[in-house]
C-alpha positions as CSV (number, residue, x, y, z in Angstrom):
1,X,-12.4,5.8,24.7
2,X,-15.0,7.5,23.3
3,X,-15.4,5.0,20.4
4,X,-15.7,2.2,23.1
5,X,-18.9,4.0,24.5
6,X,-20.7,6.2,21.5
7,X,-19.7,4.5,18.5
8,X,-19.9,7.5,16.4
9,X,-19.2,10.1,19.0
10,X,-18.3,14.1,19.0
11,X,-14.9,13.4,18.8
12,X,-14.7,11.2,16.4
13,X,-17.2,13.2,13.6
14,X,-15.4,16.2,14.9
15,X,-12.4,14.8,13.7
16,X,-13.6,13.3,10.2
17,X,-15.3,16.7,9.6
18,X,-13.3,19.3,10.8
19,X,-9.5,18.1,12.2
20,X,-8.5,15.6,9.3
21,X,-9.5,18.5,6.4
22,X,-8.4,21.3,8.1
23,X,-4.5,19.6,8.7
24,X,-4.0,17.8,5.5
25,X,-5.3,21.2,3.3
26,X,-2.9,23.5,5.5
27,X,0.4,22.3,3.3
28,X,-1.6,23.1,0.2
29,X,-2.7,26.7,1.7
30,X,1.0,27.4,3.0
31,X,2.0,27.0,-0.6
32,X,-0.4,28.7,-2.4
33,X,0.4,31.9,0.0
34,X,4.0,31.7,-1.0
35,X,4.6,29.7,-4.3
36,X,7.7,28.0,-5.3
37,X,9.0,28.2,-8.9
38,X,10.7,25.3,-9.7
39,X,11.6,25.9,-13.9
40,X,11.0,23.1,-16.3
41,X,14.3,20.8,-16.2
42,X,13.6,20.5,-12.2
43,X,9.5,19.9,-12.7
44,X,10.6,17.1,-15.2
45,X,13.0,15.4,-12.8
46,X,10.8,15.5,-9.8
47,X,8.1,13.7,-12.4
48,X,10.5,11.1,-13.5
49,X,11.6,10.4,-9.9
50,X,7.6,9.5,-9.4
51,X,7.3,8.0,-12.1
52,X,10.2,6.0,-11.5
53,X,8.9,5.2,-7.9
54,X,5.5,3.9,-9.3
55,X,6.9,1.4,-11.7
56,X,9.5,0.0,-9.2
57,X,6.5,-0.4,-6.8
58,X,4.5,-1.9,-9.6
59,X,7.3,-4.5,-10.7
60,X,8.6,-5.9,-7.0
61,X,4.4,-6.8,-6.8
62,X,4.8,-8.4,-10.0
63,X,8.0,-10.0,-8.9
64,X,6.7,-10.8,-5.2
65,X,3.1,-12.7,-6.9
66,X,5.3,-14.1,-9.0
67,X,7.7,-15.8,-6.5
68,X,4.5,-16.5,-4.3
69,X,2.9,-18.6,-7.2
70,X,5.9,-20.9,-7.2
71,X,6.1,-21.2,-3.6
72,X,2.8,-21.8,-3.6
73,X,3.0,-24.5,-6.5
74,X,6.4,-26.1,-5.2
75,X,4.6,-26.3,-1.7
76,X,1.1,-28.1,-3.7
77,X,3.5,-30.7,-5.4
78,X,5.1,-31.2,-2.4
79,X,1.9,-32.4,-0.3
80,X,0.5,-34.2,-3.2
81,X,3.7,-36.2,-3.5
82,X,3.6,-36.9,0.4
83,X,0.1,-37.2,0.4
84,X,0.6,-40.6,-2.4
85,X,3.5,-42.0,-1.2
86,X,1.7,-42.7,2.4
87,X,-1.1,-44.2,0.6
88,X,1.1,-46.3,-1.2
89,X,3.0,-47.3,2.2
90,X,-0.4,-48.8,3.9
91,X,-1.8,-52.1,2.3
């Protein structure tokens, strides 16, 4: 509501300013009171898991583009076909 009338309204800078940094640094602060210590074979595993993560994201991209090209080809010959053969139907 109060974007609908003000545009850039209390609430809203309110929230930009002091709400959204004040929430997403409280996990940071909570762990930085009490730390964790995870050793070195557990660190490495947790890294490999995200790293793992980040190239599976990256490849099914790769893999999506890749089948949307050929769709995207298959569907161009397609018309073009269509697109000849009923100019070759009408004298």
């Amino acid at each position: 509501m109060d974007i609908m009338h003000d545009r850039a309204g209390y609430y809203i800078c309110w929230g930009c300013l002091v709400w959204v940094p004040s929430v997403y640094t409280s996990p940071a602060m909570a762990l930085v009171g009490t730390p964790v210590h995870l050793g070195t074979p557990l660190t490495l595993a947790i890294f490999a898991a995200g790293a793992a993560a980040i190239w599976i994201n990256y490849d099914s991209d790769r893999q999506g583009s890749s089948v949307f090209k050929t769709v995207q080809h298959a569907i161009r010959v397609c018309l073009a076909f269509s697109w000849t053969q009923t100019a070759s139907l009408n004298p």
